[in-house]
N, C-alpha and C positions, 0 to 999 in steps of 0.2 A: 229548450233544454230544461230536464228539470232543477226545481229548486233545493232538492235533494243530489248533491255530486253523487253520481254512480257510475264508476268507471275500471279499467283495468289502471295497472301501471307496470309497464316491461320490464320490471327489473329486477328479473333472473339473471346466474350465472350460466355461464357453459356454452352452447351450440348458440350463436342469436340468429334471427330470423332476416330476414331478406325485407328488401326496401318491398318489393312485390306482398308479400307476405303481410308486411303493415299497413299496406293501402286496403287490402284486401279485407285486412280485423278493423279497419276503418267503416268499412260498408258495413259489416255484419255487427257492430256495436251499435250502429245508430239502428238498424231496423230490430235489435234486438231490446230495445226501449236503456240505453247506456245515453248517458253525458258528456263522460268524458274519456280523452285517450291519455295516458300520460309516459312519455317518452324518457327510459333511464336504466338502458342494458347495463349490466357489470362490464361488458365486455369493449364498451365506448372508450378506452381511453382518458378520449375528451372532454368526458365528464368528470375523469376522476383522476388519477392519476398524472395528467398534464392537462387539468383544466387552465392553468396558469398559461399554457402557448396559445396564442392565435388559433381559431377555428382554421384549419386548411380552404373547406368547402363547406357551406350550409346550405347547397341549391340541395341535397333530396331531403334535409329536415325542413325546408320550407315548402318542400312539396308536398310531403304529405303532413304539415301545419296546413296548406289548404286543403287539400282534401278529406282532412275532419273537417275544417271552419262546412265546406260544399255539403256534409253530410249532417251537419247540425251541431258536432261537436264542438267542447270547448278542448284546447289542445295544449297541454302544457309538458316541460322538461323538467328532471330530477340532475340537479347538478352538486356533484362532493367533491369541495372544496377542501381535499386531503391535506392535512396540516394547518387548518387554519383552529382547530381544536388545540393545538398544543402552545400558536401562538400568532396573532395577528398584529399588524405593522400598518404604517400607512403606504408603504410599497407592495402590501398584501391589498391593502382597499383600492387601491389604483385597477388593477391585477380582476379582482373582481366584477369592480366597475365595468372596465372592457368586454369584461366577458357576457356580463348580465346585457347589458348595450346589446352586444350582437346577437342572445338569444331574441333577445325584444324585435332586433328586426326581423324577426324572419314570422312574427304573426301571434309572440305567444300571449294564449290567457293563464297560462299557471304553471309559476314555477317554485317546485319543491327543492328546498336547501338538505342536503342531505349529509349527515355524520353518521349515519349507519357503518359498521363494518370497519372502525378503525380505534386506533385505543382511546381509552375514555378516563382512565383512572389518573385522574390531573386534577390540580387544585386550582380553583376558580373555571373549569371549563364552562360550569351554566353562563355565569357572567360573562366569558367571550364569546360563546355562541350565540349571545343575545343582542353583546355588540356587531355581531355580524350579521343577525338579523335585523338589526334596526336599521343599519345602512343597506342593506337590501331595500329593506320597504323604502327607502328612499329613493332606491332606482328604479323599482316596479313597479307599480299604479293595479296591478292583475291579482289574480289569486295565489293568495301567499302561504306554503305550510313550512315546517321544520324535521326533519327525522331525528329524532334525539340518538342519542349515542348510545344509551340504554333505552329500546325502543319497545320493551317488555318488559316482565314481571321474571321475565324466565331467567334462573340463576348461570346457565351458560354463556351468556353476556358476558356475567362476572368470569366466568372459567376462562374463556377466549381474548379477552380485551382489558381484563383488568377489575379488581372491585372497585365497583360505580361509587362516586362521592357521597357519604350523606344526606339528604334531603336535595339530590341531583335534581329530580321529575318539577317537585316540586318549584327547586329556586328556577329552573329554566322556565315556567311557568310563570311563576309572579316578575321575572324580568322581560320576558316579551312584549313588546306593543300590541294592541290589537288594529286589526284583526289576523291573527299568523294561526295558523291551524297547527295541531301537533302529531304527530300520525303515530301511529300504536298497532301493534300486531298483535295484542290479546293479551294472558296471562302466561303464554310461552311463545319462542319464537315462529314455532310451524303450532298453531293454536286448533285442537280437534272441532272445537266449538267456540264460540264467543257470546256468551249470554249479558241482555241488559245489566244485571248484578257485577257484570265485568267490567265492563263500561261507567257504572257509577260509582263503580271503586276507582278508575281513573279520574272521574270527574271530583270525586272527594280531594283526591291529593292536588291536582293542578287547578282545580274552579275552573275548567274546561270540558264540552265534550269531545272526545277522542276523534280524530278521524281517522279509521278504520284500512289500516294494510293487509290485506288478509292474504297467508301463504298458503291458501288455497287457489287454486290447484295446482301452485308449481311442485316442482319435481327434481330439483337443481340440487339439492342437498346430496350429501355421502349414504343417508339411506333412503333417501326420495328416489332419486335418479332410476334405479332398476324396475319404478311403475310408471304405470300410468294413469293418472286420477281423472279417470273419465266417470265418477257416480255426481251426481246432483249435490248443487251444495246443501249443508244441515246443520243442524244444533247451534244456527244463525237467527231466530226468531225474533222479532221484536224489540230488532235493535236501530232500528231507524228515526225514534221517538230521541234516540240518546246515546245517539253519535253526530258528527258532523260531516259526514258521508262516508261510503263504502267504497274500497278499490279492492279491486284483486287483483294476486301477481300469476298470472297464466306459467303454461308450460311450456320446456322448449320448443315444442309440437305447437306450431300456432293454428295449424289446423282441427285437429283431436281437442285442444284447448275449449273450441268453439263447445264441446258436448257440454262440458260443465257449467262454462259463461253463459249459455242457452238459460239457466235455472235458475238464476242469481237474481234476474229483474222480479220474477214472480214472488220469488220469496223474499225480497225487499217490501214487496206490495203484500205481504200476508200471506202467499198459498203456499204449504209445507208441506204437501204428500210427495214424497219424491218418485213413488211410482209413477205419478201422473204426471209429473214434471220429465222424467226420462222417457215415457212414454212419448210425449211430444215430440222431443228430441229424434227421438226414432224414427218419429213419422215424416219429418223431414227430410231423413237422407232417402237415397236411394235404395231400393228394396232390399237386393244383396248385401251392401253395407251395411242397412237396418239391422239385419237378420244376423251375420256376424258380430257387429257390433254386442248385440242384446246375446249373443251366444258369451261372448268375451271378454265384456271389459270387467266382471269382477273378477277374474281371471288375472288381469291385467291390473285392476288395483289392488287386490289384496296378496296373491301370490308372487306377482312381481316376474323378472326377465332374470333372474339366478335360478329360481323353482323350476322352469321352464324345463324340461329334458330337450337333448337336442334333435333329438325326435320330431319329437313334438312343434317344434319350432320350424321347421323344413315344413310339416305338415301346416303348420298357420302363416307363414309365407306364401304357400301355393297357392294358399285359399286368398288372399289377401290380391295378390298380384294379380288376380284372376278380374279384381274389381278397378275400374279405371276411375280415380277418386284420391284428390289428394291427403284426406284421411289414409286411404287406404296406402299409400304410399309412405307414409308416416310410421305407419305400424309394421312395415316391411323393413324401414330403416332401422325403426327401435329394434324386433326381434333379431338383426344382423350387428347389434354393436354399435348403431351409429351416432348415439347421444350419449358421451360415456361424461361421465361426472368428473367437475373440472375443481382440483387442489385449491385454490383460490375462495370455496365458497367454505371460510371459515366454521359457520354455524353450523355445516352438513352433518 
């Protein structure tokens, strides 16, 4: 693996994806030169909203925890620990404990503590999350990061969840142990670009480098949801000197996903022409799909499935359904309504 983390992480809101569907972005991360998988739908529950009960069952997340270990990856969970921002107990650390235990068994190298997505505008929160971090790192031995509660620069944070504390970024910084990683979506929450100068404005305020959430290519939001961001990633250059790895958060479509995740490695490694990067892309699928594909998706990403006349849309079903391909089936579902954007993804 390499020594740069370069991974997805699942966690989108809305439609989630099937255990088949994860084994599957399993294979195709590691031949596509990726690190890591990391596991943390909106849509678990158990990660969030009653992480406090017992796991029911952990046999399919141990199963596909080995089926990355079998494909080279390293394989870790995103768990939000809802409430524990507003106030932590010693029958909250118990509660924890438990939980982190039973991730541990089932194989993991990394797991991300997650305050994303709930309210933040509390006095002393950096200090509790730090103490909830620090007794983490006591129960994990693996790779350790934190989602801060303001997990960007972007002021909708403030609008949705509250205005962030004072020198928030920062105290949660200077009170973590090392080594906890701190993840960061850029200078807004769905971030057009992320440029090094970004990144060492992060690292000014916290004496850290960022490790990189990037909401590219998902599509979970209230004005995300009606595309599909199938173009190459960009305006990502030269930021691997000064972060502390890259994840990205895919699209409900974990297949279609694959076009974008395709372009990510290269331009980690330096190569930026995105023609020649989508061109690739192309050339792998199958002819027909190539050929619509390359017909389509700026279609698909910049006009969107409201633009669509209904016309039109009968006519790129036919053509669609014509190809046996689970892309191709994806984009039959999209054009019929079936990824419709889910009230819960506050920031959308």
């Amino acid at each position: 693996m390499s020594n740069y983390p370069l991974g997805i992480i699942e966690g989108f809101y809305g439609r989630q994806w099937s255990w088949a569907e994860r084994h599957s972005m399993a294979g195709f991360l590691a031949a596509a030169g990726y690190s890591h998988y990391l596991y943390a739908p909106k849509g678990d529950a158990s990660l969030r909203s009653q992480w406090r009960e017992p796991f029911d069952d952990l046999s399919e997340l141990r199963s596909l925890a080995a089926a990355c270990h079998e494909h080279g990856l390293a394989f870790g969970v995103g768990l939000s620990p809802m409430g524990l921002q507003i106030r932590y107990t010693d029958a909250d650390r118990k509660l924890l404990a438990a939980r982190v235990g039973e991730l541990s068994s089932i194989g993991l190298d990394v797991l991300w503590v997650l305050f994303d997505d709930m309210r933040g505008d509390l006095t002393g929160i950096a200090t509790t999350q730090c103490q909830v971090m620090a007794d983490v790192r006591a129960m994990f031995d693996g790779q350790l990061a934190v989602c801060p509660s303001y997990y960007s620069f972007d002021p909708v944070l403030d609008e949705v969840f509250g205005q962030r504390p004072p020198g928030y970024l920062e105290q949660l910084a200077a009170g973590l142990c090392d080594p906890i990683d701190i993840l960061w979506t850029g200078n807004q929450v769905v971030s057009p670009a992320i440029s090094p100068e970004d990144c060492q404005r992060f690292t000014e305020k916290t004496g850290r480098k960022p490790l990189l959430w990037d909401n590219y290519p998902v599509n979970d939001g209230r004005k995300t949801s009606p595309f599909l961001h199938l173009a190459p990633f960009a305006g990502r250059a030269g930021l691997k000197p000064v972060s502390a790895g890259h994840f990205a958060n895919p699209m409900n479509q974990p297949n279609l996903s694959k076009i974008p995740l395709s372009t990510l490695p290269a331009l980690v490694d330096g190569y930026t022409d995105e023609a020649v990067l989508m061109g690739r892309v192309l050339a792998q699928l199958p002819e027909g799909l190539s050929r619509l594909i390359a017909r389509d998706s700026q279609r698909f990403q910049s006009e969107g499935l409201d633009a669509i006349c209904a016309d039109d849309k009968q006519a790129l079903k036919r053509d669609y359904q014509q190809i046996e391909h689970p892309m191709a089936d994806e984009v039959v579902d999209w054009l019929g309504g079936g990824y419709v954007f889910d009230p819960d993804c506050l920031t959308g």
